[in-house]
VEXKOLFI-155720 format. One record per residue (C-alpha): x, y, z; residue in one letter. Coordinates in pm, whole numbers, plus 50000, padded with zeros to 5 digits. Each point is the difference from the previous one (the first is absolute). Layout:
BEGIN
+-------+-------+-------+--------+
|     X |     Y |     Z | residu |
+-------+-------+-------+--------+
|     X |     Y |     Z |      a |
...
+-------+-------+-------+--------+
END
This chain:
BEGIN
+-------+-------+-------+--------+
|     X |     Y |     Z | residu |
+-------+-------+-------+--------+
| 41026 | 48502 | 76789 |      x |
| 50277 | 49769 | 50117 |      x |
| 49852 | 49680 | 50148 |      x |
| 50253 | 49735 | 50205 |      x |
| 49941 | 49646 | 50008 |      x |
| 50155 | 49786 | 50235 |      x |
| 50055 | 49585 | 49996 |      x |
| 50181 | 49680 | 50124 |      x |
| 49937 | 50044 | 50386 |      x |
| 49907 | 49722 | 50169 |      x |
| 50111 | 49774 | 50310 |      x |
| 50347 | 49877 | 50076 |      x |
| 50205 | 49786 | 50254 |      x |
| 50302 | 50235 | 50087 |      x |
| 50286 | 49919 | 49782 |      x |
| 49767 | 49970 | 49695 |      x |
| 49977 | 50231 | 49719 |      x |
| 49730 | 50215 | 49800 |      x |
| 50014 | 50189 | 49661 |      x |
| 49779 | 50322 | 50061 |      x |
| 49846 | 50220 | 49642 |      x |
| 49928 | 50320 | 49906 |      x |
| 49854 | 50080 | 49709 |      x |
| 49954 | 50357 | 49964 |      x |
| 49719 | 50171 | 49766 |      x |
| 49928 | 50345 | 49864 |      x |
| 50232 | 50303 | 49868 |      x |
| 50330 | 49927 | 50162 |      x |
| 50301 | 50105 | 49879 |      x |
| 50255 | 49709 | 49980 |      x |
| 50320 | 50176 | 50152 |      x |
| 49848 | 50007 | 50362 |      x |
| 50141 | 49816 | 50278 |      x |
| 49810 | 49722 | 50123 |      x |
| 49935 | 49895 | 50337 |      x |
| 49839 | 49728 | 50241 |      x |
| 49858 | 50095 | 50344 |      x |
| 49855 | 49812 | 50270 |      x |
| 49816 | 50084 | 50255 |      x |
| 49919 | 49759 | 50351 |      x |
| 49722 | 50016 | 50215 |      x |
| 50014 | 50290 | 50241 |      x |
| 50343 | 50170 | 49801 |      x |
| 50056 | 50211 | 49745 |      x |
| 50070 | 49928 | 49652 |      x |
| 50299 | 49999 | 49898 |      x |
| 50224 | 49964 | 49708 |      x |
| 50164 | 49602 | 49945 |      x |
| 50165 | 50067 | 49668 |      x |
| 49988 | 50227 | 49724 |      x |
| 50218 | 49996 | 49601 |      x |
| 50079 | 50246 | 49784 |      x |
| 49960 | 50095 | 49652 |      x |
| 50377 | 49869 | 49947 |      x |
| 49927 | 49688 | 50217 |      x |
| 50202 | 50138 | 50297 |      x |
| 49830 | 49839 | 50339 |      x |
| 49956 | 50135 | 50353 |      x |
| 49871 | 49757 | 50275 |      x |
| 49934 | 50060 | 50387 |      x |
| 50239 | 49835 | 50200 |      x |
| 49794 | 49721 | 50120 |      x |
| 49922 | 49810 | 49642 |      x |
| 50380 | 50066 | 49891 |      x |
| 50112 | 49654 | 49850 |      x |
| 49672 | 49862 | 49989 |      x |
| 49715 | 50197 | 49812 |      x |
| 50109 | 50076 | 49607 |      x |
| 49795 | 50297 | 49812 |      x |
| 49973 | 50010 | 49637 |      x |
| 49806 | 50188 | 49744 |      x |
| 49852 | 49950 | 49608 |      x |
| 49968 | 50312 | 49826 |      x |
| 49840 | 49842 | 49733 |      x |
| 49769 | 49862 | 50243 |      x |
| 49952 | 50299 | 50243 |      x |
| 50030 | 49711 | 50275 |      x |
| 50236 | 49967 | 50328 |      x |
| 50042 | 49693 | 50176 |      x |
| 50148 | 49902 | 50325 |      x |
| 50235 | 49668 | 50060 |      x |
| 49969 | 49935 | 50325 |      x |
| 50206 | 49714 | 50150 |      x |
| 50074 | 49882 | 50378 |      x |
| 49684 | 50131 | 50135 |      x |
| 49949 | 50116 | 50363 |      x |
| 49685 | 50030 | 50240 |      x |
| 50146 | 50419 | 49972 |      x |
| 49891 | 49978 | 49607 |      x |
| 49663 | 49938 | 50112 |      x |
| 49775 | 50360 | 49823 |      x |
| 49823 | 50092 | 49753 |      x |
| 50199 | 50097 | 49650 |      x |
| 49934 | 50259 | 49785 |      x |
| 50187 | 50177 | 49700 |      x |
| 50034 | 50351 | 49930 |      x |
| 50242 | 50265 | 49787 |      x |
| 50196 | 50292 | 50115 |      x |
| 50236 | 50201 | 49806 |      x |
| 50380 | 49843 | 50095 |      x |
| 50141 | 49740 | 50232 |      x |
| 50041 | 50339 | 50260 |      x |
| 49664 | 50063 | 49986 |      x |
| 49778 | 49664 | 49985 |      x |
| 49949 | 50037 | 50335 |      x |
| 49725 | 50285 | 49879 |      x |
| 49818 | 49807 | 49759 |      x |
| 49870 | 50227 | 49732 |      x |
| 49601 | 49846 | 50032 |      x |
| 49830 | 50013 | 50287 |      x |
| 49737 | 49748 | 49878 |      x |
| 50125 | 49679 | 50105 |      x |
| 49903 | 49626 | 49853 |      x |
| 49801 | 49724 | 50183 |      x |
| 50353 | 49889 | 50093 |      x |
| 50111 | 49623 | 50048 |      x |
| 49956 | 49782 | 50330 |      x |
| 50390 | 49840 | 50090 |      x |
| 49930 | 49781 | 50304 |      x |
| 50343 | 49849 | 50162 |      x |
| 49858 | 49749 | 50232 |      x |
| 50044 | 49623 | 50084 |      x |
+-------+-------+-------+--------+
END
């Protein structure tokens, strides 16, 4: 069984930063894409960021420039550099895998993780 664990949410002042992990456990082949979603009160989740198996990154429009995804193989872990953070960025984070960069937005699981708590607020 694949099990998601989620960390490094917290409280911010907009403009601050936050360094979100994902440490994934269970069978998992390494090649899948990896992704971060996030989900706000009263929306829908949806996907943030997500890397490949050959490191190529996809990113919605609004964290362009300012969130960085990465991945450890080794580790089976994917974190999330997030920089110049706005009230918007305020939801709960979770991680999840999907097949390719085209199709992340279908995670493979539909168990999800706790998640992590971002609050942007002053």
């Amino acid at each position: 069984q694949v099990q998601f664990v989620e960390s490094g949410g917290g409280l911010v002042q907009p403009g601050g930063s936050l360094r979100l992990s994902c440490t994934v456990s269970g069978t998992i082949p390494r090649l899948y894409t990896m992704g971060w979603y996030r989900q706000a009160p009263g929306m829908d989740r949806e996907l943030v960021a997500a890397i490949s198996r050959d490191y190529s990154t996809r990113y919605v429009d609004s964290v362009k420039g300012r969130f960085t995804i990465s991945r450890d193989n080794a580790k089976n872990t994917v974190s999330l550099q997030m920089a110049s953070l706005q009230p918007e960025d305020t939801a709960v984070y979770y991680c999840n895998v999907g097949f390719s960069l085209a199709e992340i937005t279908r995670p493979i699981y539909d168990s999800w993780g706790q998640g992590t708590q971002v609050t942007v607020s002053s």
